[in-house]
Backbone atoms as SQL, in Angstrom:
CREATE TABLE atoms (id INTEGER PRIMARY KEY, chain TEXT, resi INTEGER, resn TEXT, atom TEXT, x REAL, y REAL, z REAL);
INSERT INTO atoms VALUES
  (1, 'A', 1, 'UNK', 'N', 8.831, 1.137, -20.199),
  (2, 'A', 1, 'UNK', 'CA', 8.447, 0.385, -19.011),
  (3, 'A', 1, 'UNK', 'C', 7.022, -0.125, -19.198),
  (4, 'A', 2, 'UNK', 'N', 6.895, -1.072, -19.268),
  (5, 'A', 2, 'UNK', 'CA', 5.652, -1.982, -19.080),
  (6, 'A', 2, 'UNK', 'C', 4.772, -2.002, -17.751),
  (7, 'A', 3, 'UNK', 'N', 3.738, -2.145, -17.869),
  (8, 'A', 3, 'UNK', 'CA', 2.578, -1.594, -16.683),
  (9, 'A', 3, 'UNK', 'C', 1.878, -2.993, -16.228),
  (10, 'A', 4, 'UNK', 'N', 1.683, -4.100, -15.511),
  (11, 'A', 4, 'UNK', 'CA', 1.499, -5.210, -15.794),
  (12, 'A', 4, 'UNK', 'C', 0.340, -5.808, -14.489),
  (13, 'A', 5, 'UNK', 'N', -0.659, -6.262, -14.785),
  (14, 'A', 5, 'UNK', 'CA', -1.226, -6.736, -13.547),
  (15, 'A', 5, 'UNK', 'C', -1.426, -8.443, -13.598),
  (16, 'A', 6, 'UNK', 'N', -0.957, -9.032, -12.605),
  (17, 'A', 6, 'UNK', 'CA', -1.121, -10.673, -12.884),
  (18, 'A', 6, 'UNK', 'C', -1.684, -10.849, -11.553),
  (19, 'A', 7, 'UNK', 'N', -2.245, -12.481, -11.795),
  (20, 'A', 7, 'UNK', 'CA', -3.260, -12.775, -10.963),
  (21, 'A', 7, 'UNK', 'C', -2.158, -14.242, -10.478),
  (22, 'A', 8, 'UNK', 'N', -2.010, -14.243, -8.660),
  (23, 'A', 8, 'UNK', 'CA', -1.614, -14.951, -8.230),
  (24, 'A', 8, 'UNK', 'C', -2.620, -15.969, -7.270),
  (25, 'A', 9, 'UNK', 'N', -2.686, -17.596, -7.393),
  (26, 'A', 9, 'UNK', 'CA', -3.307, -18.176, -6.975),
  (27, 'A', 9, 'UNK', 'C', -3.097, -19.464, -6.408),
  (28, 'A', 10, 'UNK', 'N', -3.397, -19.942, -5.407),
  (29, 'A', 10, 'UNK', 'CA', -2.746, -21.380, -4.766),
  (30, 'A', 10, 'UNK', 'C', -4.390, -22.100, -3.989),
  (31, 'A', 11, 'UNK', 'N', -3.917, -23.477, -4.130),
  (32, 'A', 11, 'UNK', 'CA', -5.405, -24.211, -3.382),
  (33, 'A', 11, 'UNK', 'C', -4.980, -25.327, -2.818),
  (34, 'A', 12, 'UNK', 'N', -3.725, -25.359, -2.401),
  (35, 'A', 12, 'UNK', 'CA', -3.100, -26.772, -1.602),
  (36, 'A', 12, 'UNK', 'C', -2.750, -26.268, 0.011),
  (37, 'A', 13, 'UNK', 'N', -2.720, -27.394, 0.738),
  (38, 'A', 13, 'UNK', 'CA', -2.773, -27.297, 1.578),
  (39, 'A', 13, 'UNK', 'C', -1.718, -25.887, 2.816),
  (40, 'A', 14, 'UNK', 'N', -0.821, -25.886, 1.640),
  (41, 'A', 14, 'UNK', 'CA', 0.620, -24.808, 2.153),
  (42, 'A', 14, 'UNK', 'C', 0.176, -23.559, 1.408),
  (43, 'A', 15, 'UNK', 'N', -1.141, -23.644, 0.914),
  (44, 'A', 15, 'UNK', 'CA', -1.646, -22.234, -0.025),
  (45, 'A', 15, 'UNK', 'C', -0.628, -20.871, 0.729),
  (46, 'A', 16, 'UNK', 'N', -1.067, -20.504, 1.969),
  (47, 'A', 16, 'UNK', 'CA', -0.469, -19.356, 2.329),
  (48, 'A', 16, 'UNK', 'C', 0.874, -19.305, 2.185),
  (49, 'A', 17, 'UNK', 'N', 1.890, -20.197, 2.474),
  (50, 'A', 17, 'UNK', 'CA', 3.311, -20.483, 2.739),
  (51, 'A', 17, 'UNK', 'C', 3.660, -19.886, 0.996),
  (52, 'A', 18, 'UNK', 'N', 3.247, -20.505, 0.016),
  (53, 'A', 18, 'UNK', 'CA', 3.364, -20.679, -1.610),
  (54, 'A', 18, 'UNK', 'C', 2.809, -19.377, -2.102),
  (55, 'A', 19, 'UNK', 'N', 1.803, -18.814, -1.540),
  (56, 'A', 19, 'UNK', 'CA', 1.808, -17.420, -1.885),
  (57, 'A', 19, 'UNK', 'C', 2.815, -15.980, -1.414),
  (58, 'A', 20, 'UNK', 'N', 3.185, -16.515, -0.075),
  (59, 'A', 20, 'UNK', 'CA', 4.041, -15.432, 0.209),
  (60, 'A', 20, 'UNK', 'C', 5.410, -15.806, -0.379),
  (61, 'A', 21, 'UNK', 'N', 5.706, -16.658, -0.306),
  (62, 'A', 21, 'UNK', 'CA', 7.242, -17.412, -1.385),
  (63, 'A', 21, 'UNK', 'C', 7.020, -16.679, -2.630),
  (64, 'A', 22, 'UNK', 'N', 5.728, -16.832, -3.601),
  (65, 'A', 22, 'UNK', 'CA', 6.154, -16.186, -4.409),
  (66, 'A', 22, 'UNK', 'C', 5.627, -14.738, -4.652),
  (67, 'A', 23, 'UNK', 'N', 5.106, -14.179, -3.841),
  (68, 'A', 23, 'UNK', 'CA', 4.888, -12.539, -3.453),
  (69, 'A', 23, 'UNK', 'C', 6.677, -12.535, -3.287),
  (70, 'A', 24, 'UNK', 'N', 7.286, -12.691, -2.161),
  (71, 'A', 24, 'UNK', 'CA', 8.706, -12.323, -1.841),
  (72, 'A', 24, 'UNK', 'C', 9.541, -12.599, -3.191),
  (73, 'A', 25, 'UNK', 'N', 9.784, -13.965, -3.980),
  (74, 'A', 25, 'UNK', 'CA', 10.319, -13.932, -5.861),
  (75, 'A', 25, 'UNK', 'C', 9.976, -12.706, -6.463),
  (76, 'A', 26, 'UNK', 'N', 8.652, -12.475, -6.495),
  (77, 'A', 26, 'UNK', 'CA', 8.726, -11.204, -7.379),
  (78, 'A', 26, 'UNK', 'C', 9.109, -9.791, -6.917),
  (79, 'A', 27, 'UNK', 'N', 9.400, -9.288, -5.651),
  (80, 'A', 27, 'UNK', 'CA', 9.681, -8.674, -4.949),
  (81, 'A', 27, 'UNK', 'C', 11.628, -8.434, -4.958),
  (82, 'A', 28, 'UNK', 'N', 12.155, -9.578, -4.895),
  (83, 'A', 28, 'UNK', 'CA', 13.416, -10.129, -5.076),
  (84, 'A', 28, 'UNK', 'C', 13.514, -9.714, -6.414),
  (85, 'A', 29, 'UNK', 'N', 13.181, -9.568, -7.612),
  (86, 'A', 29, 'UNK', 'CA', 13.374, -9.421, -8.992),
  (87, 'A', 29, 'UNK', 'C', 13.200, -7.968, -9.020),
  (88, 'A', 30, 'UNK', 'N', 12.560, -7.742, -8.147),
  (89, 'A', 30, 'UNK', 'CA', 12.228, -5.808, -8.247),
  (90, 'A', 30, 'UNK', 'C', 11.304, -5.544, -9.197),
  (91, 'A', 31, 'UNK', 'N', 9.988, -6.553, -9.148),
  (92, 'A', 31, 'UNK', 'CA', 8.924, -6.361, -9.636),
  (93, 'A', 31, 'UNK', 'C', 7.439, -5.212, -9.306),
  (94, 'A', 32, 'UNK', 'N', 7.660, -5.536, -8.334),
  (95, 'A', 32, 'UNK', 'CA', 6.495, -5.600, -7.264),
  (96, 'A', 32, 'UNK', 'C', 5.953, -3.712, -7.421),
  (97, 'A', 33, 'UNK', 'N', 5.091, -3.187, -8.027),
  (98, 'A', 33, 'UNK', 'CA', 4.863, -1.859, -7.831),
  (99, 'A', 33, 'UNK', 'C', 3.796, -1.753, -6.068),
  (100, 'A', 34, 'UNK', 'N', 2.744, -2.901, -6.635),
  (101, 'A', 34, 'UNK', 'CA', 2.005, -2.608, -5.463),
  (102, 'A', 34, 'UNK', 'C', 0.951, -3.823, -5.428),
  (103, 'A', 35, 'UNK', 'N', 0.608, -4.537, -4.192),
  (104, 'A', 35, 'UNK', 'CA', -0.487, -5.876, -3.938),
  (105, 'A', 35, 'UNK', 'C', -1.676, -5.363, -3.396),
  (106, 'A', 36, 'UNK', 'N', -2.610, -6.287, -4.117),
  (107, 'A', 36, 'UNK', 'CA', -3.399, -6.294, -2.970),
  (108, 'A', 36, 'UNK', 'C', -3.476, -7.208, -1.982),
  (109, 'A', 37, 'UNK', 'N', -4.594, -7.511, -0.920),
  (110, 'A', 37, 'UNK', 'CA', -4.014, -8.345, 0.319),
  (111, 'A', 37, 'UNK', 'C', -4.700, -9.904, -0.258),
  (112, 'A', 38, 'UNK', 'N', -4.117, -10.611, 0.685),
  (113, 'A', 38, 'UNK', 'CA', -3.756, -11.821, -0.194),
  (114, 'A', 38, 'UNK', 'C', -5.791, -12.329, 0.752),
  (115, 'A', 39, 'UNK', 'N', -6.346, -12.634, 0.010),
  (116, 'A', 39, 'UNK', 'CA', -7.725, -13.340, 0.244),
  (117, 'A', 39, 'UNK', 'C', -8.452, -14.595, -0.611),
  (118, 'A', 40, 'UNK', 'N', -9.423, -15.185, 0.356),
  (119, 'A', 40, 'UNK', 'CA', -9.751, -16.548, -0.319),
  (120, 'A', 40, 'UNK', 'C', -11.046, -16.461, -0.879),
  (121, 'A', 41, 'UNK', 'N', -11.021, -17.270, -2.618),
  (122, 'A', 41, 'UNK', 'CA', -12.265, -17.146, -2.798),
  (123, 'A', 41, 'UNK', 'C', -12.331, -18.979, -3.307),
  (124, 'A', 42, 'UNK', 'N', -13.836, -19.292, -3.754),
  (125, 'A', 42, 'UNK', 'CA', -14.410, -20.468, -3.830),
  (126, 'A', 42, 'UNK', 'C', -13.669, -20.890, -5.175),
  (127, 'A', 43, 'UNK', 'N', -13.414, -21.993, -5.194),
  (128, 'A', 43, 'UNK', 'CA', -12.821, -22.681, -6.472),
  (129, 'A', 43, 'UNK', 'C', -14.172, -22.448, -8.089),
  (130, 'A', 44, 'UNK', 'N', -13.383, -21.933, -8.828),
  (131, 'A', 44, 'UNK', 'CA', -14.348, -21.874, -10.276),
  (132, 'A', 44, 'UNK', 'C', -14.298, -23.207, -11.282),
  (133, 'A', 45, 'UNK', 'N', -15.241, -23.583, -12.134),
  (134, 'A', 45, 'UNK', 'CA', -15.128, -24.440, -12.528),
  (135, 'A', 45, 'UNK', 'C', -15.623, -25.889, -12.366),
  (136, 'A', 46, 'UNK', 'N', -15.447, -27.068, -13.854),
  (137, 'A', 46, 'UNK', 'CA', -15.846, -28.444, -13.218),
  (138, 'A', 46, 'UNK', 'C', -15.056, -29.238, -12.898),
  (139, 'A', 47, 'UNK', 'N', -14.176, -29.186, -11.838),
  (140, 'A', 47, 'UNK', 'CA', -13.193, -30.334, -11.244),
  (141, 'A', 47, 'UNK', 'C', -13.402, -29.379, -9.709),
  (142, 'A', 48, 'UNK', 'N', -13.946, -30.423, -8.803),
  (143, 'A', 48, 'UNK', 'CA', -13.901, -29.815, -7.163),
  (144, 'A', 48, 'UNK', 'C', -12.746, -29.946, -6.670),
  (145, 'A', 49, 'UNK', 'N', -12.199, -28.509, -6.397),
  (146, 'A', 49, 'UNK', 'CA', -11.065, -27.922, -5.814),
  (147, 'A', 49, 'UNK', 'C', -11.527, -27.393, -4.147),
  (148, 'A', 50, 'UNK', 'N', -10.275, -27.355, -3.662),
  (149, 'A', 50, 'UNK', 'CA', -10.690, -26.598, -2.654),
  (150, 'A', 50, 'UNK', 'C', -10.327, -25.100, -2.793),
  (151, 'A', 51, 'UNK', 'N', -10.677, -24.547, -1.791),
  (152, 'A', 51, 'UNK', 'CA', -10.866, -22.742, -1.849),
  (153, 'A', 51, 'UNK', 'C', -9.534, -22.831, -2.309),
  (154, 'A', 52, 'UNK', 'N', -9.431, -21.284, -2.710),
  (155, 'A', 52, 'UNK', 'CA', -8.003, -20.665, -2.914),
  (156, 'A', 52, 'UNK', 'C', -7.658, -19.468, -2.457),
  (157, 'A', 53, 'UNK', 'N', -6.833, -19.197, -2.075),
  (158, 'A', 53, 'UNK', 'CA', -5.738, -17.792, -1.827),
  (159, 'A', 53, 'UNK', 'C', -5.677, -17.559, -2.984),
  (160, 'A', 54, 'UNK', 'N', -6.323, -15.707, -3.050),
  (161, 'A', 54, 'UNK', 'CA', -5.977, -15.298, -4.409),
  (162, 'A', 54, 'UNK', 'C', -4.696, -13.849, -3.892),
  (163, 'A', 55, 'UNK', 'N', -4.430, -13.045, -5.150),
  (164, 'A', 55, 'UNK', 'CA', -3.755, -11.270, -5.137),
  (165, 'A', 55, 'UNK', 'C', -3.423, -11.297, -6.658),
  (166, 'A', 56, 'UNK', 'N', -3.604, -9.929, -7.024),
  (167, 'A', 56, 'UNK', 'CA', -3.387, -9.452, -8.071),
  (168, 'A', 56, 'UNK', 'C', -2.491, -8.530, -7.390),
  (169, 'A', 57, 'UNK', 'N', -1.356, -8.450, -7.906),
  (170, 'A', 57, 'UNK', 'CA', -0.137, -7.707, -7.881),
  (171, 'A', 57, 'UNK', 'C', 0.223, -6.967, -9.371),
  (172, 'A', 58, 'UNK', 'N', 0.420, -5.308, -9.420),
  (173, 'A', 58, 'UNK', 'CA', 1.115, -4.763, -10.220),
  (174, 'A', 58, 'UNK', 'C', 1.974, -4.854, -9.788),
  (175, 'A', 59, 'UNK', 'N', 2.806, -5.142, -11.662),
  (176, 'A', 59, 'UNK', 'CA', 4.093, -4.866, -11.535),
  (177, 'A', 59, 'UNK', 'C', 4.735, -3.852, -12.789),
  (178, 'A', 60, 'UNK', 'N', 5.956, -3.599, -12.724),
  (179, 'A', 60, 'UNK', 'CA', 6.020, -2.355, -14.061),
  (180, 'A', 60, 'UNK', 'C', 7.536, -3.429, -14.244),
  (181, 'A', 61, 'UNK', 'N', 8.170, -3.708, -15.874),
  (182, 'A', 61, 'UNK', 'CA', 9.279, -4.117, -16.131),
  (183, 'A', 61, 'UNK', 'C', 9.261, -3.492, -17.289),
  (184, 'A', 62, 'UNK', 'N', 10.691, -4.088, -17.460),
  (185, 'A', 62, 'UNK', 'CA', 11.370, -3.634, -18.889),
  (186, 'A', 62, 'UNK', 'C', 11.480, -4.767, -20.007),
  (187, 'A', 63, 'UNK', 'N', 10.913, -5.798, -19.196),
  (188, 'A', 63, 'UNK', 'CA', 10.918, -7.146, -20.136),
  (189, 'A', 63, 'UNK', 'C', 9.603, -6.885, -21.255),
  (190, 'A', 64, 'UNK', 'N', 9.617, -8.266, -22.333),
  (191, 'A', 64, 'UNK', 'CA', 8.614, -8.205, -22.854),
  (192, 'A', 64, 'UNK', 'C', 7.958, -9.483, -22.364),
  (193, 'A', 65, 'UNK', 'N', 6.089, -9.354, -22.957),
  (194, 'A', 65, 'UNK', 'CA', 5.503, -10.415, -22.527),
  (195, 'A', 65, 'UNK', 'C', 5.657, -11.502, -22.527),
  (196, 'A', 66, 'UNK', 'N', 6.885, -12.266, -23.623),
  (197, 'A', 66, 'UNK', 'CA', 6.962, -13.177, -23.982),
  (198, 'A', 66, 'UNK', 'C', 7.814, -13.744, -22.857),
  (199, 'A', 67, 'UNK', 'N', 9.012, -12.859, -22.384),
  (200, 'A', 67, 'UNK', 'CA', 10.036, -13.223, -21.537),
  (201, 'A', 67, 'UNK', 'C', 9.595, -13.197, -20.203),
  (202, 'A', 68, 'UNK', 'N', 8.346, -12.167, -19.561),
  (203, 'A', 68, 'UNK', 'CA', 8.195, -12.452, -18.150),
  (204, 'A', 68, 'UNK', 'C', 6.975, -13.464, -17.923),
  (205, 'A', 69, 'UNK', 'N', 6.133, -13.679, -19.122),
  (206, 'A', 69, 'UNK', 'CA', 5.682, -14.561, -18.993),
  (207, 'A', 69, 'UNK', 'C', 6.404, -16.386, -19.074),
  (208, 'A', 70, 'UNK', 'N', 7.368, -16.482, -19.428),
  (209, 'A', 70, 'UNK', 'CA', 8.328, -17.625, -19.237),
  (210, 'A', 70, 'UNK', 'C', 8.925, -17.466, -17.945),
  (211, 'A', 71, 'UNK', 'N', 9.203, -16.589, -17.369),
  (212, 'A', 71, 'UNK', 'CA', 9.314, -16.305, -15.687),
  (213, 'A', 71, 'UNK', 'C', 8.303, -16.759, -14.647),
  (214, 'A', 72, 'UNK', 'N', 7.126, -16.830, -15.233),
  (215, 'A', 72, 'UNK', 'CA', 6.298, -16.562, -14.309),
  (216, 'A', 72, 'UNK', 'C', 6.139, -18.635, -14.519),
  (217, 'A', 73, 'UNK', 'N', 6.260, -18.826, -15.502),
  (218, 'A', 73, 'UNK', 'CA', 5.332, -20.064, -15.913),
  (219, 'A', 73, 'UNK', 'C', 6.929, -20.652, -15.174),
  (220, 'A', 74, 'UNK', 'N', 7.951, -20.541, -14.995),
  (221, 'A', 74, 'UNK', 'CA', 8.910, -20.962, -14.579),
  (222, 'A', 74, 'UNK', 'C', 8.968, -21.092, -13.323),
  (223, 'A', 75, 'UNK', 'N', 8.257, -20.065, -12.010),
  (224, 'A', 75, 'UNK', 'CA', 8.313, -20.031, -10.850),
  (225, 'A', 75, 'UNK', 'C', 6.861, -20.792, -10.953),
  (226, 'A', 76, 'UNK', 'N', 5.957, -20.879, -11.308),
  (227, 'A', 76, 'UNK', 'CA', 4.667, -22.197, -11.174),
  (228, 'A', 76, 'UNK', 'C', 5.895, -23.528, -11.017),
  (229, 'A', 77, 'UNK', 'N', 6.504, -23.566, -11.925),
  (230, 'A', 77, 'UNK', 'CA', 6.843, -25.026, -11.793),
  (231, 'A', 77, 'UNK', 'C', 7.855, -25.264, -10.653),
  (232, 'A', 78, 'UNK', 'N', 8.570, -24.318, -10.379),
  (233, 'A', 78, 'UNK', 'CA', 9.533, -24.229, -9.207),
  (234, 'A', 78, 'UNK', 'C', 8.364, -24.706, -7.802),
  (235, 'A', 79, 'UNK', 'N', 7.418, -23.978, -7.578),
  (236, 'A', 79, 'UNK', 'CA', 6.422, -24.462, -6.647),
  (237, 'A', 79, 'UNK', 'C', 5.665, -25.561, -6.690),
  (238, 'A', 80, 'UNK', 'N', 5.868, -26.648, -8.120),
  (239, 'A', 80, 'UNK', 'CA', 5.434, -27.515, -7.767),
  (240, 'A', 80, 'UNK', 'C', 4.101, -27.762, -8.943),
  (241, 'A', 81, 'UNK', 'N', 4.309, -27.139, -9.591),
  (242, 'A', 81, 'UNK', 'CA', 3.048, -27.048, -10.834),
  (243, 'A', 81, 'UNK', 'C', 3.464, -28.164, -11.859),
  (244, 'A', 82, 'UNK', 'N', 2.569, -28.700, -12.016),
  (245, 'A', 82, 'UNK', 'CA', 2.793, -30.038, -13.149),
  (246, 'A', 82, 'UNK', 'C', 1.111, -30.299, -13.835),
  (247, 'A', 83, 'UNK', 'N', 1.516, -30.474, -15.096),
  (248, 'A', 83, 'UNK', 'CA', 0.101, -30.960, -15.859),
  (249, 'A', 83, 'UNK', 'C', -0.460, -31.872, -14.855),
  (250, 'A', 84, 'UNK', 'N', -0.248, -32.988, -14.390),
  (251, 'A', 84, 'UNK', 'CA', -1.218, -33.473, -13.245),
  (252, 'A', 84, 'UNK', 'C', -1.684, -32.799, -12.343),
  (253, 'A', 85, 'UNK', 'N', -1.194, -31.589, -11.426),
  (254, 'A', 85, 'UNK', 'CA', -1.514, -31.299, -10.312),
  (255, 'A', 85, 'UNK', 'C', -3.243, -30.532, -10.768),
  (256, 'A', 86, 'UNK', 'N', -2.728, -29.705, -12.203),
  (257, 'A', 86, 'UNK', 'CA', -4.021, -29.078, -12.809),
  (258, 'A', 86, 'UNK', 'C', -5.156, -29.850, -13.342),
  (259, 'A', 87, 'UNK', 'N', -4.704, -31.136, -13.363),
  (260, 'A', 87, 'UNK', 'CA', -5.673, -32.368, -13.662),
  (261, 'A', 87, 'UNK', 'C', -6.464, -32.649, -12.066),
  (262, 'A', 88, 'UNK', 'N', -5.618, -32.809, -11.350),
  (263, 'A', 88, 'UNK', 'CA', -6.129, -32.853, -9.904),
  (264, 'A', 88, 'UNK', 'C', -7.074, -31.956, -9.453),
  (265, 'A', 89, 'UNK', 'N', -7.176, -30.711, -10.116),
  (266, 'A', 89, 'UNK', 'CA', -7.427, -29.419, -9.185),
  (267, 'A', 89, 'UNK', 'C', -6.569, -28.844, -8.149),
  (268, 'A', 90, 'UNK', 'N', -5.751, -29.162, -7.673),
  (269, 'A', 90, 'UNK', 'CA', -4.536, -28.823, -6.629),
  (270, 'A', 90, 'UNK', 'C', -3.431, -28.192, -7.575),
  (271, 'A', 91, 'UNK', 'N', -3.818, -26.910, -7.067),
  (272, 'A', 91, 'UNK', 'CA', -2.433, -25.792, -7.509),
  (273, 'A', 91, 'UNK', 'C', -2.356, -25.169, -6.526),
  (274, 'A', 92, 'UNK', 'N', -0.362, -26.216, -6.620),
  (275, 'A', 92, 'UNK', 'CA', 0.251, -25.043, -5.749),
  (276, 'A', 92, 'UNK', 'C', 0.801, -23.764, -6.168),
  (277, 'A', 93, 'UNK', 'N', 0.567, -22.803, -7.448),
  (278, 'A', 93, 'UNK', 'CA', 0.645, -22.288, -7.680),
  (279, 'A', 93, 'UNK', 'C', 0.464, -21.275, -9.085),
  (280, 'A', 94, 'UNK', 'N', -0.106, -20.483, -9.056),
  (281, 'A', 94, 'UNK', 'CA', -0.833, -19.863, -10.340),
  (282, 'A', 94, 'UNK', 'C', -0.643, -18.757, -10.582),
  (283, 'A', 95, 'UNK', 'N', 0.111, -18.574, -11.524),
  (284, 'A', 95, 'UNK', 'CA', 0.429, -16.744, -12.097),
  (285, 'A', 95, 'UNK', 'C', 0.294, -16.558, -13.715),
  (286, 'A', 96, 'UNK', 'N', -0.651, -15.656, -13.805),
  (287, 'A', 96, 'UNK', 'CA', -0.915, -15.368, -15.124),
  (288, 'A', 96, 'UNK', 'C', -0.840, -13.699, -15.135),
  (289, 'A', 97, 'UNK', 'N', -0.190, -13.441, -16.486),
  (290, 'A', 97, 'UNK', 'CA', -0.989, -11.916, -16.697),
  (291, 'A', 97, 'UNK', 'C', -2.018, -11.855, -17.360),
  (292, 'A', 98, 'UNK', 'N', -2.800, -10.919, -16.309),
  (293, 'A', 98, 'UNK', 'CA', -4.019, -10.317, -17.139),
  (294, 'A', 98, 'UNK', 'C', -3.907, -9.355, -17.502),
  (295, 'A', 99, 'UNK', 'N', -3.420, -8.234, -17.474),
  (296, 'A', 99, 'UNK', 'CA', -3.654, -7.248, -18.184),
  (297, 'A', 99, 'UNK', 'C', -2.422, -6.585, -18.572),
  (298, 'A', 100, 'UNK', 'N', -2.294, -6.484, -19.860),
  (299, 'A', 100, 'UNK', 'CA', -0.903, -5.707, -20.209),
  (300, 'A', 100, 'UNK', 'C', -0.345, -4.119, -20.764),
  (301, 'A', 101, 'UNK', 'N', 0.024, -3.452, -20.204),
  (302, 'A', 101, 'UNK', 'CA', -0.019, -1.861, -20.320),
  (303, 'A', 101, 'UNK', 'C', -1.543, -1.588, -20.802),
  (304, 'A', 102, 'UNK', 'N', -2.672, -1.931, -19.730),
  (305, 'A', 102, 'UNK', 'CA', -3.883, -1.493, -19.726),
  (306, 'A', 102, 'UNK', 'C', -4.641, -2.518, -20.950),
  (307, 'A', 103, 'UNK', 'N', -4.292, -3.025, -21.798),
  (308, 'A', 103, 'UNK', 'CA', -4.649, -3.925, -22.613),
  (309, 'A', 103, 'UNK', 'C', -5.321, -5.523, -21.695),
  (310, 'A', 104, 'UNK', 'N', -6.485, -5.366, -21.911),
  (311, 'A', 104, 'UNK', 'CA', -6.901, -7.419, -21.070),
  (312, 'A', 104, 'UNK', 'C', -6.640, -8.121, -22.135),
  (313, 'A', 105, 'UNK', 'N', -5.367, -9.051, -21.157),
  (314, 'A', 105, 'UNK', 'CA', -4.826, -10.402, -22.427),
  (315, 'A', 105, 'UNK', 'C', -5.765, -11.701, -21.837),
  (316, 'A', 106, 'UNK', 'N', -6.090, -11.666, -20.811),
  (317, 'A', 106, 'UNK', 'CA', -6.976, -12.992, -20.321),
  (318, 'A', 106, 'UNK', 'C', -8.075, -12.536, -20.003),
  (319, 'A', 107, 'UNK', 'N', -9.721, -12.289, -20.344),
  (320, 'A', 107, 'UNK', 'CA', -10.617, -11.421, -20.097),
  (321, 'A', 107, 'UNK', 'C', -11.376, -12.819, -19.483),
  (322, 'A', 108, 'UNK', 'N', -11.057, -13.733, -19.952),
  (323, 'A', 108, 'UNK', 'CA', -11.843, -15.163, -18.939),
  (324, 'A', 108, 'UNK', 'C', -11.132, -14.678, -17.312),
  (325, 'A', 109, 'UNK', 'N', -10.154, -14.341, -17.113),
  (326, 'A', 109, 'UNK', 'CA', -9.589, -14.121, -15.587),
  (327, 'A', 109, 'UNK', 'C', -10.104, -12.952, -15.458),
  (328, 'A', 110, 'UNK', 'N', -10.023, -11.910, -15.589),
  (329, 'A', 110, 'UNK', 'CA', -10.301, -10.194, -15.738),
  (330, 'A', 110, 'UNK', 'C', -11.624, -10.367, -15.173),
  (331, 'A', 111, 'UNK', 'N', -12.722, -11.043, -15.818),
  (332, 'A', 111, 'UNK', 'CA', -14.076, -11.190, -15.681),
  (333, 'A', 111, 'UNK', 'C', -14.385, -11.581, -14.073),
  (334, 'A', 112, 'UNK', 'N', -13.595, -12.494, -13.551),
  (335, 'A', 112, 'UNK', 'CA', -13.571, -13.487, -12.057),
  (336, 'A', 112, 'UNK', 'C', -13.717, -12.942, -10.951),
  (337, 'A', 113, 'UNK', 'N', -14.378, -12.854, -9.931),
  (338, 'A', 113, 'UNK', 'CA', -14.270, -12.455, -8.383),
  (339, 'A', 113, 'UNK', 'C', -12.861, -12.693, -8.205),
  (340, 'A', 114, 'UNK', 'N', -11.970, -13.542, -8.432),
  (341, 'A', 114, 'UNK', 'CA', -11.015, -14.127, -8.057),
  (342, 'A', 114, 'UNK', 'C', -10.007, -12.956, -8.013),
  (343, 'A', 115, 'UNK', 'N', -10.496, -12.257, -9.450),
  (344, 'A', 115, 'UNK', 'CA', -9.259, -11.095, -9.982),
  (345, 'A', 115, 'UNK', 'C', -10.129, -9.610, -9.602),
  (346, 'A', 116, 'UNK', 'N', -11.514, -9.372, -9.600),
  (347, 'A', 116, 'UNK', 'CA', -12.090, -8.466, -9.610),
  (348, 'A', 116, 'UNK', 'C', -12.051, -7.746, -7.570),
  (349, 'A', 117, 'UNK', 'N', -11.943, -8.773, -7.110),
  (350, 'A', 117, 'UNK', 'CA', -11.457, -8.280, -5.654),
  (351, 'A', 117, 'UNK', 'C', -10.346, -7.666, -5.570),
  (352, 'A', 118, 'UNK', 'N', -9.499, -8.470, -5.927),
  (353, 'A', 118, 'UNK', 'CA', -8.150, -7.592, -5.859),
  (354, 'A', 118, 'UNK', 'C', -8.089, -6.804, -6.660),
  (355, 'A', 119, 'UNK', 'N', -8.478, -6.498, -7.752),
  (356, 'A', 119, 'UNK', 'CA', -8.808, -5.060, -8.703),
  (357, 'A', 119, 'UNK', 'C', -8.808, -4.209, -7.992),
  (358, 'A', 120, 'UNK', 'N', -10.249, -4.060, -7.346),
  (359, 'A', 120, 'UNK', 'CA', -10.785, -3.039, -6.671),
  (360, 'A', 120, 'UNK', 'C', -10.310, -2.570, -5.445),
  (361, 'A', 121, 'UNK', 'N', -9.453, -3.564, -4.919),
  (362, 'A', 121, 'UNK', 'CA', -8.330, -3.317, -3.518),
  (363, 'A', 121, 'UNK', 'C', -7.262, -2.494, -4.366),
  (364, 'A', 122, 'UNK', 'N', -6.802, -2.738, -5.256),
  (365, 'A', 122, 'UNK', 'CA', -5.676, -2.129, -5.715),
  (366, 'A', 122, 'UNK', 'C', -6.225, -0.660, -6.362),
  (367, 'A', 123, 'UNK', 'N', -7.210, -0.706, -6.914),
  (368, 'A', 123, 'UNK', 'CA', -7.575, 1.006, -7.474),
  (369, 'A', 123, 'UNK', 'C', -8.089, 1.796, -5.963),
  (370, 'A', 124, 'UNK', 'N', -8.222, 1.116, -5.168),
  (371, 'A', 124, 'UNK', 'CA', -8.936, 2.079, -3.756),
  (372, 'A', 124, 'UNK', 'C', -7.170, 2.368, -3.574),
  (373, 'A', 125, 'UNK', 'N', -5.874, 1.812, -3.902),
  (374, 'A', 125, 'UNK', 'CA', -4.618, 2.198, -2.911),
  (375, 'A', 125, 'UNK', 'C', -4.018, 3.636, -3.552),
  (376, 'A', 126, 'UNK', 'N', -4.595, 3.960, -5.305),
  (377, 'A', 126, 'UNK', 'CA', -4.235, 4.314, -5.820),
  (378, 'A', 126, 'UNK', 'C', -4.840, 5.637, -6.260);
């Protein structure tokens, strides 16, 4: 069983609606070990975005990285994710793993307020 923490993120106007849609997908798959609460931080970066709804959600599977990460990049596009929208700055939706059975695979995200809030919400549940 795999130990998995990914970072969920939206900055369009239905941000909240698109985060709980896909909080409930991964939940539906019988992912979900445990969230933290869903909060907004300032857009990073040089293209002006507006704020975003962030959560880092553990999850534990039996898949490998290769396969739930094609899941994940699969429900981005189901919500509406397209190489333009990330050209825009407008994402309706963002899931990456960062960290894999305790291993950091994205330490540019790991590093972020974005992910480091919900970190620390999730080790206070635990």
């Amino acid at each position: 069983m795999n130990t998995v923490l990914i970072s969920l993120a939206s900055n369009t106007p239905d941000k909240l609606r698109q985060m709980n849609n896909a909080f409930a997908e991964l939940q539906e798959m019988g992912l979900v070990a445990a969230s933290s609460s869903i909060y907004e931080t300032v857009a990073c970066g040089s293209i002006k975005s507006p704020n975003y709804l962030n959560a880092v959600v553990k999850i534990f599977t039996d898949t490998d990285h290769q396969e739930l990460h094609n899941v994940l990049k699969t429900m981005e596009k189901a919500h509406g994710r397209t190489p333009e929208s990330k050209l825009s700055g407008k994402i309706p939706l963002d899931i990456d793993i960062v960290v894999w059975n305790g291993e950091i695979i994205r330490p540019q995200d790991w590093k972020q307020d974005y992910f480091q809030t919900g970190l620390k919400e999730l080790e206070q549940m635990t």
